[in-house]
Biotite code that builds the C-alpha atoms (Angstrom):
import biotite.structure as struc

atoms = struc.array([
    struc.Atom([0.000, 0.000, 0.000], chain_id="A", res_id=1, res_name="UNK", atom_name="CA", element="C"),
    struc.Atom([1.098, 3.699, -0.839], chain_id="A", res_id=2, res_name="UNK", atom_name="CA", element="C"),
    struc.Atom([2.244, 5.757, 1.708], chain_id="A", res_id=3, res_name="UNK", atom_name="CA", element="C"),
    struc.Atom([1.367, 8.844, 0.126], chain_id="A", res_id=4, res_name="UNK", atom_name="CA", element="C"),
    struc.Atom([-0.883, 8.576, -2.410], chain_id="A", res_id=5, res_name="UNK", atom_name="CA", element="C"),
    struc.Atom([-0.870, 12.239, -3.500], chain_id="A", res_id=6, res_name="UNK", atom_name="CA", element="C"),
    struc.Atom([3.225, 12.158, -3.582], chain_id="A", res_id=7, res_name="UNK", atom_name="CA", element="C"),
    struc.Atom([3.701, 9.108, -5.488], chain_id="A", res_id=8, res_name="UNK", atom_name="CA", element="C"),
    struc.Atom([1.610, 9.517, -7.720], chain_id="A", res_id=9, res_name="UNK", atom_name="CA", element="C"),
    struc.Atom([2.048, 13.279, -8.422], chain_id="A", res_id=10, res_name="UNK", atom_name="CA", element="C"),
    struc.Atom([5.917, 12.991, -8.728], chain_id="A", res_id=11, res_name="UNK", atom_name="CA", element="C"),
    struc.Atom([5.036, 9.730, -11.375], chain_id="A", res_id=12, res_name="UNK", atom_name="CA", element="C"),
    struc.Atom([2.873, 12.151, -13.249], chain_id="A", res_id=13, res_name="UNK", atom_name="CA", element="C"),
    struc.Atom([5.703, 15.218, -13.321], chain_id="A", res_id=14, res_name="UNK", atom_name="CA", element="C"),
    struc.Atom([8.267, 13.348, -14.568], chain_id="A", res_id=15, res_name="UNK", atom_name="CA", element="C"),
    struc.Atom([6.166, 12.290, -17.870], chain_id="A", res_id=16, res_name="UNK", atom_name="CA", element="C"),
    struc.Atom([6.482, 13.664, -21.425], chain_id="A", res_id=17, res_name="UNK", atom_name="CA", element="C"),
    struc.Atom([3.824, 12.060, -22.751], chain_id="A", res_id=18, res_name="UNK", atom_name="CA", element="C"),
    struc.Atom([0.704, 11.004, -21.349], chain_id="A", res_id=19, res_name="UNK", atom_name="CA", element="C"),
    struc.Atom([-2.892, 9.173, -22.795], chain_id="A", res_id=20, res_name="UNK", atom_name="CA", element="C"),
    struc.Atom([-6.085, 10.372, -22.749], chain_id="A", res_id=21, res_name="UNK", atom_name="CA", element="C"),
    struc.Atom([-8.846, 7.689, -23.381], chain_id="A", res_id=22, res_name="UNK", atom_name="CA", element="C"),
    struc.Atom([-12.340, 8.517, -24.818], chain_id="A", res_id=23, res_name="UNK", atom_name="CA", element="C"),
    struc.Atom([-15.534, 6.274, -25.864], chain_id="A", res_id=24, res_name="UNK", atom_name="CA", element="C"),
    struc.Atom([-16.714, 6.468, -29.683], chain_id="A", res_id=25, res_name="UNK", atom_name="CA", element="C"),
    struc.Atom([-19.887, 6.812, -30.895], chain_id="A", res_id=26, res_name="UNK", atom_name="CA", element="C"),
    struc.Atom([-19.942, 2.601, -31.199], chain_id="A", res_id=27, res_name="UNK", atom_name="CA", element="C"),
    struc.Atom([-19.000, 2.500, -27.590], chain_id="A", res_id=28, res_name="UNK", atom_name="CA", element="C"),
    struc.Atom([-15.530, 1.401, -27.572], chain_id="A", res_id=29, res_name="UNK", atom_name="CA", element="C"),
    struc.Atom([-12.401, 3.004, -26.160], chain_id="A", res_id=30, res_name="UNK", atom_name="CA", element="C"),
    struc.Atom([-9.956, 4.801, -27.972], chain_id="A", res_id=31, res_name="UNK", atom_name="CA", element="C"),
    struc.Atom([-6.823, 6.240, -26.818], chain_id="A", res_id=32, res_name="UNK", atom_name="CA", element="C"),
    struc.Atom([-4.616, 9.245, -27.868], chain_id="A", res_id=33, res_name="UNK", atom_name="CA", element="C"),
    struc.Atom([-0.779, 10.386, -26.897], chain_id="A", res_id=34, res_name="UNK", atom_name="CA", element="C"),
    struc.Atom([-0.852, 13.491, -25.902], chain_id="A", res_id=35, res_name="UNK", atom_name="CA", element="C"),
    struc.Atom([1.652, 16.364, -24.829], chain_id="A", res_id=36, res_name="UNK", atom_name="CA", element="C"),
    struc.Atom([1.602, 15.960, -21.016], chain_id="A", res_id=37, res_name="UNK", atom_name="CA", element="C"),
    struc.Atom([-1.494, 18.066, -19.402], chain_id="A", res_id=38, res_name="UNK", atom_name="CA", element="C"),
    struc.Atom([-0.454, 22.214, -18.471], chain_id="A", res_id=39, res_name="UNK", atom_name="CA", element="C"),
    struc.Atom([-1.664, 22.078, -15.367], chain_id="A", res_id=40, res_name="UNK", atom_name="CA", element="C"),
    struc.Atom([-2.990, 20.096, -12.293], chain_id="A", res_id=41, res_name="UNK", atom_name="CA", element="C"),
    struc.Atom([-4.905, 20.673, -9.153], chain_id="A", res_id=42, res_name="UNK", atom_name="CA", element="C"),
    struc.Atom([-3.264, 17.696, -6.989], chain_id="A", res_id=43, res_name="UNK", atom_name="CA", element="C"),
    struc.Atom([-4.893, 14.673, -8.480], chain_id="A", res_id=44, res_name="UNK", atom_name="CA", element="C"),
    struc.Atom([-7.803, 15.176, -9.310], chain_id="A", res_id=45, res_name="UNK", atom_name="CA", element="C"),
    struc.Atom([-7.637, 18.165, -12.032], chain_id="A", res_id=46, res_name="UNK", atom_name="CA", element="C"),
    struc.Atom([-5.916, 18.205, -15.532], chain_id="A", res_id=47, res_name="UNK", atom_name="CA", element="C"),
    struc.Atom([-5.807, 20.656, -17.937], chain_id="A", res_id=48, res_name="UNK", atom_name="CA", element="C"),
    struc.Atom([-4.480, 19.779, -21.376], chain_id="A", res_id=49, res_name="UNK", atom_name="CA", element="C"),
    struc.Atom([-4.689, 21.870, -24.902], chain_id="A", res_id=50, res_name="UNK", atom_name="CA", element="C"),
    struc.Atom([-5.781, 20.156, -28.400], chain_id="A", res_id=51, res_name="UNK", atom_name="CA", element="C"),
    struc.Atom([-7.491, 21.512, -31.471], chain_id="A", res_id=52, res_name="UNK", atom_name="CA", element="C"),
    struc.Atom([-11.319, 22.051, -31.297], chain_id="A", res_id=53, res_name="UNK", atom_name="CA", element="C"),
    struc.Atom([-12.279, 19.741, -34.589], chain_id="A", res_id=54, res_name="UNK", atom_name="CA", element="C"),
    struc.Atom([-10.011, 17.023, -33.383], chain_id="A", res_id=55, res_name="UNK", atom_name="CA", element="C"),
    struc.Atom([-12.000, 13.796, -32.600], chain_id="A", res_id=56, res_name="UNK", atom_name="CA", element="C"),
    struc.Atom([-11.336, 13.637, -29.386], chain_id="A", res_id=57, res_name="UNK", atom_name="CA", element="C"),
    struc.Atom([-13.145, 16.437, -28.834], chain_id="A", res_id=58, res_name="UNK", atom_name="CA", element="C"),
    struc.Atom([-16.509, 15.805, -30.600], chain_id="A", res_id=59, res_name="UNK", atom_name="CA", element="C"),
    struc.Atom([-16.419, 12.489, -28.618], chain_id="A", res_id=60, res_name="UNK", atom_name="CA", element="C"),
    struc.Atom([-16.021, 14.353, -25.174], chain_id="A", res_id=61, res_name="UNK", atom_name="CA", element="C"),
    struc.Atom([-19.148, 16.208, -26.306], chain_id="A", res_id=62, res_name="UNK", atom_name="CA", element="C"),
    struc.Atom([-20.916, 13.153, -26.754], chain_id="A", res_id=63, res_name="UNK", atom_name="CA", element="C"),
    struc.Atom([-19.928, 11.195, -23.898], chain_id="A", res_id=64, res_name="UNK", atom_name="CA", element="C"),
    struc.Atom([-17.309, 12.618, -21.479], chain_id="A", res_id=65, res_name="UNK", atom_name="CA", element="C"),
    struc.Atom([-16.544, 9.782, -19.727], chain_id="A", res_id=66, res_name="UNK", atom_name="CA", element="C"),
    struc.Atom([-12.483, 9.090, -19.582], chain_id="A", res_id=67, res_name="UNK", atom_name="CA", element="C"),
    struc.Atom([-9.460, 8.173, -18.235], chain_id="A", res_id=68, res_name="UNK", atom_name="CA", element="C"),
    struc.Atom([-6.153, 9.625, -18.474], chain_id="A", res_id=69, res_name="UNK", atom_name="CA", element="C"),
    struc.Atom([-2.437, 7.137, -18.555], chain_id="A", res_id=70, res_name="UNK", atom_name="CA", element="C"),
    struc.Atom([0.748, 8.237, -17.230], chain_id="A", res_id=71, res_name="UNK", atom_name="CA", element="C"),
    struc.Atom([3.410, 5.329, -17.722], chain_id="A", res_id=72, res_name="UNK", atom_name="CA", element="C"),
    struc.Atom([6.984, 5.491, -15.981], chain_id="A", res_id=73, res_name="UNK", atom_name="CA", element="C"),
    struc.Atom([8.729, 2.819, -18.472], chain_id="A", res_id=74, res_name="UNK", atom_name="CA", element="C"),
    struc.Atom([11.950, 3.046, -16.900], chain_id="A", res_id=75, res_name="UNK", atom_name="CA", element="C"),
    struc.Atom([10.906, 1.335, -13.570], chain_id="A", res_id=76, res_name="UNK", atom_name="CA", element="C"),
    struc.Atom([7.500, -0.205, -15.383], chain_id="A", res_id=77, res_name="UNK", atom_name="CA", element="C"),
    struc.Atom([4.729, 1.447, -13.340], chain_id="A", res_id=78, res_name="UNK", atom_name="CA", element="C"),
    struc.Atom([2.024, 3.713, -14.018], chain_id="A", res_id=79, res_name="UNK", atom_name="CA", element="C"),
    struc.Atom([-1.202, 5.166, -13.256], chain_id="A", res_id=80, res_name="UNK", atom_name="CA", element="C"),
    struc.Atom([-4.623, 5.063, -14.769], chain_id="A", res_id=81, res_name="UNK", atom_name="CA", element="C"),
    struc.Atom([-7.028, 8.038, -13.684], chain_id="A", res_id=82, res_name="UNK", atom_name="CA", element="C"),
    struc.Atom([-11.050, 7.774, -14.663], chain_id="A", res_id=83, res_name="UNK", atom_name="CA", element="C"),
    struc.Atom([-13.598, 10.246, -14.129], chain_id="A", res_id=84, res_name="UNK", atom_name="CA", element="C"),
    struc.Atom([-14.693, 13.336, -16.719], chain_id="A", res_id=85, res_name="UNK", atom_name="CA", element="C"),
    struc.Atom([-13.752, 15.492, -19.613], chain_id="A", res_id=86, res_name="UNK", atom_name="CA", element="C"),
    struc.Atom([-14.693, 18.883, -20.170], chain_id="A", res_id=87, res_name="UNK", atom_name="CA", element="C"),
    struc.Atom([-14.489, 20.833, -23.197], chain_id="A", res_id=88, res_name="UNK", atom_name="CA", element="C"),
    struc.Atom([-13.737, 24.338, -22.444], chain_id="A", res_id=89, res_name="UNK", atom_name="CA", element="C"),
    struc.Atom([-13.471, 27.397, -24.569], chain_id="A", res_id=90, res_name="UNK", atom_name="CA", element="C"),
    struc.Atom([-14.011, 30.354, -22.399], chain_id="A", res_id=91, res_name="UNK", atom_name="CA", element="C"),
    struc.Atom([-11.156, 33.033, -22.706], chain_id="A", res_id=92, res_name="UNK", atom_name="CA", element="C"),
    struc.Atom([-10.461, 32.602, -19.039], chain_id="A", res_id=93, res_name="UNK", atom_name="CA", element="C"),
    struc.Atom([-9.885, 28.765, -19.588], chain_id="A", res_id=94, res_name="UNK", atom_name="CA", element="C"),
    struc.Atom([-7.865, 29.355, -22.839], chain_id="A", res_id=95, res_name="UNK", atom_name="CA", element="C"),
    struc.Atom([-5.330, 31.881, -21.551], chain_id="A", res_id=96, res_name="UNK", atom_name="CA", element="C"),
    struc.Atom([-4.679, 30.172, -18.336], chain_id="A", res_id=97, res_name="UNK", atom_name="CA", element="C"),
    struc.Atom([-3.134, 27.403, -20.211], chain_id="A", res_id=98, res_name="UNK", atom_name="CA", element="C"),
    struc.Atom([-1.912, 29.035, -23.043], chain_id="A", res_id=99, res_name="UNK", atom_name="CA", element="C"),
    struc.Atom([2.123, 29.444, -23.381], chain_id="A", res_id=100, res_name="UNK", atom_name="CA", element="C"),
    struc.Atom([4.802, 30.797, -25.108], chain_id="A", res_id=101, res_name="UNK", atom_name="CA", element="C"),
    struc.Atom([5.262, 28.913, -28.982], chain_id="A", res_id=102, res_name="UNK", atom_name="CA", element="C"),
    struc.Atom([1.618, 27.419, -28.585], chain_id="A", res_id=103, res_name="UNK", atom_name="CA", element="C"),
    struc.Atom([1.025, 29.871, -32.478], chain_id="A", res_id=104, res_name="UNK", atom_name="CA", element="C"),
    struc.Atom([2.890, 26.960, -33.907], chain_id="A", res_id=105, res_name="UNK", atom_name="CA", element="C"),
    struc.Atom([-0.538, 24.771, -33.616], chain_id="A", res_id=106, res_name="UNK", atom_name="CA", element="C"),
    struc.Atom([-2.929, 27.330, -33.375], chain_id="A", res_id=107, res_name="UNK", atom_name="CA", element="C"),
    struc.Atom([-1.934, 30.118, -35.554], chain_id="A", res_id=108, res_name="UNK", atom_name="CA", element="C"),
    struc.Atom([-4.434, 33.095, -34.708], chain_id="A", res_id=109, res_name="UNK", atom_name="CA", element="C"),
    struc.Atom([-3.170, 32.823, -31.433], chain_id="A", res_id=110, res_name="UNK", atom_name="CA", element="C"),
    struc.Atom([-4.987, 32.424, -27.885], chain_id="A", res_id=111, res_name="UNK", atom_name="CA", element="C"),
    struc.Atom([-8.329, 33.305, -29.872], chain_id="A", res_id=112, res_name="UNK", atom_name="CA", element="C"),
    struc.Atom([-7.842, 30.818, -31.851], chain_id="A", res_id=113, res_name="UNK", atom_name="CA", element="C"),
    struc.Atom([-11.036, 29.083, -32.405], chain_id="A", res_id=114, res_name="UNK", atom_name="CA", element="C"),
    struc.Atom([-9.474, 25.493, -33.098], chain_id="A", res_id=115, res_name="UNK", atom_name="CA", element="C"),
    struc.Atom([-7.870, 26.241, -29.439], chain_id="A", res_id=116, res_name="UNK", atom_name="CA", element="C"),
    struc.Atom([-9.993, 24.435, -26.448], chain_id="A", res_id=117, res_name="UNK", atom_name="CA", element="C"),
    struc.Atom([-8.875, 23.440, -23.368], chain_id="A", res_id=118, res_name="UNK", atom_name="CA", element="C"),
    struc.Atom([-9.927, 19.881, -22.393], chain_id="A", res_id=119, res_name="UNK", atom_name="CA", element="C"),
    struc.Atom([-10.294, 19.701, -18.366], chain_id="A", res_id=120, res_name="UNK", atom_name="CA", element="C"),
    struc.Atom([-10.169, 16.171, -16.971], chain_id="A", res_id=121, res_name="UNK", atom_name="CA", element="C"),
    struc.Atom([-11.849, 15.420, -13.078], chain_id="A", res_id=122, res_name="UNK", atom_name="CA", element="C"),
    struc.Atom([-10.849, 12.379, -11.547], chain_id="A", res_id=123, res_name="UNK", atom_name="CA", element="C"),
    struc.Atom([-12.968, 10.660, -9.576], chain_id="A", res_id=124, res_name="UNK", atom_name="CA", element="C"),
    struc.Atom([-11.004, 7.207, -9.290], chain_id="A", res_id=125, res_name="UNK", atom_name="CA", element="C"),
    struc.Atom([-7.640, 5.529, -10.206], chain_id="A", res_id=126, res_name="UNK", atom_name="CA", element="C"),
    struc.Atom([-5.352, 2.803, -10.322], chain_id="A", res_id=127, res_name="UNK", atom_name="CA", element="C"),
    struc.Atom([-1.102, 2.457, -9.612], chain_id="A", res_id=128, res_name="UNK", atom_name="CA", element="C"),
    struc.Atom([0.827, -0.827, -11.202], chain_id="A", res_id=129, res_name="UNK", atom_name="CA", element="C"),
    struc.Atom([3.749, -0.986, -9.713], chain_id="A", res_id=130, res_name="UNK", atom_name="CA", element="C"),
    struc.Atom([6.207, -3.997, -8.461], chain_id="A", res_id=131, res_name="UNK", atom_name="CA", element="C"),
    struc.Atom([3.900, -6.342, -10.320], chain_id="A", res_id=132, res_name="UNK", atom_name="CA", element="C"),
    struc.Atom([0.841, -5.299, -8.226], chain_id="A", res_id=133, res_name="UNK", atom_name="CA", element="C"),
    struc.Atom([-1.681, -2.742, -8.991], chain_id="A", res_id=134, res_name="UNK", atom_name="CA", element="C"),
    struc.Atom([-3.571, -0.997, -6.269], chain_id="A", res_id=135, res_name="UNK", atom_name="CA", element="C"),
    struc.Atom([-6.907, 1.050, -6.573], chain_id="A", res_id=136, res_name="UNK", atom_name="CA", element="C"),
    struc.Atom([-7.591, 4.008, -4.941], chain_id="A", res_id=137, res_name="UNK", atom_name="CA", element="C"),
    struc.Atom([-10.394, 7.148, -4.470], chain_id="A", res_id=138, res_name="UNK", atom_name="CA", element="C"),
    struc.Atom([-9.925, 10.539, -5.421], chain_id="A", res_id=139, res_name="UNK", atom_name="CA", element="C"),
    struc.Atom([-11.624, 13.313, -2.856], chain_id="A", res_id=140, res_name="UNK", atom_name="CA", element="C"),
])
């Protein structure tokens, strides 16, 4: 059993450069994308990431926002699997929280942009492999 959950899992998540986001399709089955890692998170149970408005992912998160979210250390073979929500947001507040520095190279008219949207994940629940045993956990 973790220690500290919160730690553990949070220091996994830091050290990342990619991570997954998984979404249902329209025929009900999962589908999973690599993504940039998310630009910010409240603890563990918050993540905000930035993709294009008319990507797929997106139109499925309007249809059914159920998800999960992968973060894999391959060097020592653990990870963690977070499920709960995903938000599409495209408020200016939202958008220019996230936004950085060299983020014109995908979305050229800048923070405005209206391919620019701000997916915000809640977790609600998760899972940590690690040492060849996985252990579930809640997120408050």
């Amino acid at each position: 059993m973790m220690k500290d959950i919160k730690q553990t899992i949070g220091n996994l998540i830091d050290k990342q450069n990619v991570s997954f986001i998984g979404s249902v399709d329209e025929e009900g089955f999962p589908n999973l994308k690599a993504m940039l890692p998310p630009r910010k998170r409240d603890e563990l149970k918050t993540f905000y990431f930035t993709t294009n408005t008319s990507s797929k992912r997106v139109a499925q998160y309007r249809e059914n926002p159920k998800a999960c979210i992968y973060f894999c250390d391959k060097r020592f073979f653990r990870g963690v699997m977070l499920k709960g929500v995903m938000e599409v947001l495209e408020d200016a507040a939202s958008k220019e929280m996230i936004w950085q520095e060299g983020d014109t190279m995908y979305y050229p008219q800048g923070v405005a942009d209206p391919d620019y949207c701000v997916l915000k994940f809640t977790a609600g629940a998760g899972r940590y492999y690690a040492n060849f045993s996985s252990e579930d956990f809640i997120i408050e």
